[in-house]
C-alpha positions in Angstrom: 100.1 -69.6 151.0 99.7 -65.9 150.2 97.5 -63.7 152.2 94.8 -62.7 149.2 94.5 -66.4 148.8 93.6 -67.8 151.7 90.9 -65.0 151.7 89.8 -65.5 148.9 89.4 -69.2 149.5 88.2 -68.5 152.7 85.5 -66.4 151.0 84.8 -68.4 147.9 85.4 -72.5 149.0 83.1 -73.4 145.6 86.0 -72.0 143.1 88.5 -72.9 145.6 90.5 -74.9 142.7 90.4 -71.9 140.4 92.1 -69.6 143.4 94.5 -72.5 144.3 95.5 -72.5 140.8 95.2 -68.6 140.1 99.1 -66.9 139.3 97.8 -63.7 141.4 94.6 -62.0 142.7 94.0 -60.3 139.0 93.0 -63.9 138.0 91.4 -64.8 141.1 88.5 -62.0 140.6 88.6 -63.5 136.9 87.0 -66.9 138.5 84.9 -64.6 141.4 83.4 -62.3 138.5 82.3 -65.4 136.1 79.7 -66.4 138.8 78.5 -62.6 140.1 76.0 -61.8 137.4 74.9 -65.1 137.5 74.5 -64.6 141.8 72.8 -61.0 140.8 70.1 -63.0 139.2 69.3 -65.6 140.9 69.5 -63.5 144.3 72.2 -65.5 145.6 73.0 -62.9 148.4 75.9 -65.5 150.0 77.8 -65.0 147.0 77.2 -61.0 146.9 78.4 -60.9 150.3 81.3 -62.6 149.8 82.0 -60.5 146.8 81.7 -57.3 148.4 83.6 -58.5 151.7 86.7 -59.4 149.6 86.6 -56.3 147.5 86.8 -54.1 150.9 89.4 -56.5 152.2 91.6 -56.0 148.9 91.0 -52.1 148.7 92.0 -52.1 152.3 95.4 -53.8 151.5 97.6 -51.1 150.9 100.9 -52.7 152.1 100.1 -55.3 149.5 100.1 -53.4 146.2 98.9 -56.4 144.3 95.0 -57.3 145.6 94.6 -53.8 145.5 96.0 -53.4 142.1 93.5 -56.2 140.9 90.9 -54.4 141.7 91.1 -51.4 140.1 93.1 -52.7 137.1 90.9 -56.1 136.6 88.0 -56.1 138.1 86.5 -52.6 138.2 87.1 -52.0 134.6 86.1 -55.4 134.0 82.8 -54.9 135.5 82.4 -51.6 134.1 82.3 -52.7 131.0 79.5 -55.0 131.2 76.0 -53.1 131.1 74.6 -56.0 132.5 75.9 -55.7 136.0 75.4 -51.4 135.7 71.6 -52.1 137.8 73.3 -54.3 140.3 76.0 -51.8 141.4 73.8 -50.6 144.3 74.2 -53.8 145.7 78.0 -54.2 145.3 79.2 -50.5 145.9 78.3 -48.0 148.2 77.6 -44.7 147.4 81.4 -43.2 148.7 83.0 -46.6 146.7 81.1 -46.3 143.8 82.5 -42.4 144.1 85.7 -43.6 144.1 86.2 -45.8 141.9 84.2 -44.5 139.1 87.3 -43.8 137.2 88.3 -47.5 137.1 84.7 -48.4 136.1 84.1 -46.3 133.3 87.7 -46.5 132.1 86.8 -48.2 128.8 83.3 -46.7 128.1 82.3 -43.3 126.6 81.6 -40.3 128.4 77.9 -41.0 127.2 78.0 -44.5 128.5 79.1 -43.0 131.8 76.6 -41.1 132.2 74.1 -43.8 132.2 76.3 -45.7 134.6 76.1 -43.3 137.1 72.2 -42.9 136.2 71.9 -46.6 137.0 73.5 -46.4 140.7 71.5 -42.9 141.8 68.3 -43.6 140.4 68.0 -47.0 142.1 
């Protein structure tokens, strides 16, 4: 079993299924995103944690181009995307990740759009 998916279950046993079955960690933060906003709202800080703990362990993973590579390709843009999770970002980023990897969030938004992005994590 690969490395990013024994994390990964590790982290999430509840979608432990999906990851068995996921072709690589792009799909994999696919099944771990569909439940975040929902773990935003109902305050289910479990699931936040595990979220952000797997994020710094796939950034980490340099060696191993492809967790890495979801992240910034899938689920950063992904997430970016979706005003909805813009208020929670304090909670998933910290202020030197969300730095970095504004490009990757704000990849397919306006400038404008950006702007507010970044409004949302500094003025919270």
């Amino acid at each position: 079993m690969s490395t990013w998916r024994r994390k990964a279950i590790e982290l999430f046993p509840e979608i432990k299924r999906d990851i068995e079955e996921s072709l690589g960690p792009g799909e994999a933060w696919i099944y771990i995103e569909e439940n975040l906003l929902d773990a935003f709202l109902n305050g289910d800080n479990n699931y936040i944690k595990s979220v952000k703990q797997y994020f710094s362990w796939s950034i980490s993973t340099r060696s191993d181009h492809s967790p890495h590579q979801a992240i910034i390709c899938g689920f950063l843009v992904n997430i970016g995307r979706e005003k909805e999770y813009w208020p929670y970002f304090p909670k998933l980023f910290t202020k030197q990740q969300f730095e970095l990897y504004i490009p990757s969030l704000s990849y397919s938004i306006s400038e404008k759009e950006k702007k507010v992005m970044e409004n949302a994590f500094y003025n919270k």
